[in-house]
Phi, psi and omega in degrees: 000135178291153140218064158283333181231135215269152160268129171307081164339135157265296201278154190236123218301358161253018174278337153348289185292020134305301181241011164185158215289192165297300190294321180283314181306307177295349178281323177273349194233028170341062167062063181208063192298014150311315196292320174297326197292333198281305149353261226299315169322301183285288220297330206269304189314318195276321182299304194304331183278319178321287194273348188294352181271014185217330200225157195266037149354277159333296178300315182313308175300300212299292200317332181275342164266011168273342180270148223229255211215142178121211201258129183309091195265029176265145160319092164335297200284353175293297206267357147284357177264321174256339169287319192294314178298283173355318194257310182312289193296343148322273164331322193304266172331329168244343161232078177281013170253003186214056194251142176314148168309301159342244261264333187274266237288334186285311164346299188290315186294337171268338169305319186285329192262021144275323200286303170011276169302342175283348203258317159106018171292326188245196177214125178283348227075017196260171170268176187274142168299134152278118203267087162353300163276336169267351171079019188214174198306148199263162169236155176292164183300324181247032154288303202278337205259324225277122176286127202232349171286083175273026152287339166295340188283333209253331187275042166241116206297357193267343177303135182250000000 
């Protein structure tokens, strides 16, 4: 990361205190506020890798570190999702052999519900790629291939 350039927050320090006190938080960034930013950085590259082939992932972050003040418009499951990864890598960063189960598992929970969304099994709420030549949300190949007519299935005399 340069650092002639700051990085812009998605998240914002009391979504943290959903899942952990104050004190434990200044306790994990111990006056060195780079480490929250690098968090957030390692949470967002892993959502963007996850979700960017199906979903506008990118406009979503980029809208949410544009908001200032009034009604939140970030994607709930983004930022409880990326605070949950955010604290993990928190622990990462100063102990990776002495991160709590809590915090591993929270991890884990947030990864199955990227791959989730990546598979296209769950809905983030993010909006959808538009697939260019057909004008509709692109799917994954073995969505759009998936036979979904079973009257052909059912009219095969060998079917009992």
């Amino acid at each position: 990361m340069d650092n002639n350039v700051s990085y812009r927050r998605y998240l914002i320090d009391s979504d943290y205190l959903v899942l952990t006190s104050a004190a434990h938080l200044r306790q994990l960034v111990a006056g060195v506020p780079e480490r929250l930013a690098m968090a957030e950085k390692m949470a967002e590259n892993k959502v963007v890798d996850y979700l960017d082939q199906f979903y506008e992932v990118k406009q979503e972050l980029e809208a949410g570190k544009e908001w200032e003040e009034g009604d939140d418009p970030r994607n709930g499951n983004l930022v409880m999702y990326m605070t949950m990864m955010s604290i993990y890598y928190l622990h990462a960063i100063i102990s990776p052999t002495n991160i709590s189960e809590t915090r591993k598992e929270m991890y884990r929970e947030a990864l199955q519900w990227l791959y989730d969304a990546s598979k296209l099994r769950i809905d983030p709420h993010i909006k959808r790629r538009i697939n260019p030549k057909t004008k509709k949300p692109k799917d994954d190949w073995t969505i759009a291939a998936y036979e979904t007519n079973l009257d052909t299935i059912m009219k095969n005399p060998w079917v009992i």
